[in-house]
matplotlib code that plots the C-alpha trace (Angstrom):
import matplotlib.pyplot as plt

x = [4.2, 1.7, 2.5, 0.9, 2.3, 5.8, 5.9, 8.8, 6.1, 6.3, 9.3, 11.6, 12.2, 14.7, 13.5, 14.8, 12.3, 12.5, 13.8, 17.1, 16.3, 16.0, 13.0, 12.0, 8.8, 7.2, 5.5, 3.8, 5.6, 4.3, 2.5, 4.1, 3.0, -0.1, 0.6, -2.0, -4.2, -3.6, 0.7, 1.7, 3.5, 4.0, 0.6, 2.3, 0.2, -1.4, 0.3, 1.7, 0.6, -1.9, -5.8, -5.6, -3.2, -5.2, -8.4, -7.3, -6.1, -8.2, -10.1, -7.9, -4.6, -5.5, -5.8, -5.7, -9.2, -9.5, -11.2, -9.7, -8.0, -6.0, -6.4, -5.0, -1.9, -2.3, -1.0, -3.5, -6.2, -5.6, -5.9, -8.4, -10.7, -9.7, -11.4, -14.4, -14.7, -14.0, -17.1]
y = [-22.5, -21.4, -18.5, -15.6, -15.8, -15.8, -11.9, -10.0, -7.5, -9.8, -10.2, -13.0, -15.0, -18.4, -20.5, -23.8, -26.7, -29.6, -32.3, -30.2, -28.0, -24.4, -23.3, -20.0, -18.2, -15.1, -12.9, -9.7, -6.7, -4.9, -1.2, 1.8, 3.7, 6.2, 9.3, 12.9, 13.5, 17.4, 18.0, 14.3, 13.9, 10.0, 9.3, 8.3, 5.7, 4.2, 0.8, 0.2, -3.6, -5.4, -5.7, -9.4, -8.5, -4.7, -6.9, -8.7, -5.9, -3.7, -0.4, 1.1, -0.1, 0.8, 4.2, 7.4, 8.4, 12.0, 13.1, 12.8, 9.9, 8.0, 10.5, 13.8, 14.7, 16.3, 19.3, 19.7, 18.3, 21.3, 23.9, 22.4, 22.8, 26.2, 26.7, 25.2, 26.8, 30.5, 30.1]
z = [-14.2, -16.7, -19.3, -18.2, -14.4, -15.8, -16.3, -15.6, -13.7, -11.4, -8.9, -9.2, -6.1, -6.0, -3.3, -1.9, -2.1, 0.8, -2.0, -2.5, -5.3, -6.2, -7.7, -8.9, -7.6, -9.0, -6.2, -7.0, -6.0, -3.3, -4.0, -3.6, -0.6, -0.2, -1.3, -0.3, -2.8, -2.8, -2.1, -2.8, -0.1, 1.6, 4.1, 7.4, 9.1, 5.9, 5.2, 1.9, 1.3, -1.2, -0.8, 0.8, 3.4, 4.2, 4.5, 7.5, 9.6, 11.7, 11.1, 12.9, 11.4, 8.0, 7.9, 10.5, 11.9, 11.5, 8.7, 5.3, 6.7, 4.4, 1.5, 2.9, 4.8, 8.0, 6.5, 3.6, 6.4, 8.3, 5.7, 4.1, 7.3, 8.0, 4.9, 5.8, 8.9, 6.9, 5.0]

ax = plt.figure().add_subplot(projection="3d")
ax.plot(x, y, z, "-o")
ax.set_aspect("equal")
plt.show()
C-alpha cells in the first residue's frame, strides 16, 4: 500500500483475503447527497454515488427530467417558473 493512499480521508475497511488473513482496505467514502441550489434542501431522485458509478447508469436514473433537474427542488422549480411566466 503506497503512502499517499493510506489517508485517514479515506474509509477503513478490514477484509478477509482467500489465504486466511485479514487485510485492511481503504475505499473512498461515498459523497454526500445533492442538495438544491436555492433552499438546500436533499434532491429526491438524484443518487448520491461517485462519478464512475453515475457514468454507468442511465439518463434517466441520474437526475429528474423537468427542468432544473438535478439542481433545484421541486419547490424552488415551481416558484422559480412562476416567475418567469410573471414577466
Amino acid at each position: 500500500m503506497q503512502g499517499r493512499q493510506k489517508s485517514r480521508s479515506s474509509r477503513r475497511v478490514f477484509k478477509k483475503t482467500p489465504g486466511g488473513k485479514t487485510v485492511l482496505h481503504f475505499i473512498r467514502r461515498k459523497p454526500k447527497k445533492a442538495k438544491c441550489g436555492k433552499c438546500g434542501a436533499v434532491l429526491p431522485g438524484v443518487p448520491a454515488q461517485r462519478r464512475f458509478r453515475i457514468k454507468k447508469m442511465s439518463k434517466t436514473q441520474k437526475r429528474p427530467s423537468r427542468p432544473y433537474g438535478g439542481v433545484l427542488c421541486s419547490k424552488c422549480t415551481r416558484e422559480k417558473l412562476r416567475q418567469q411566466v410573471r414577466q
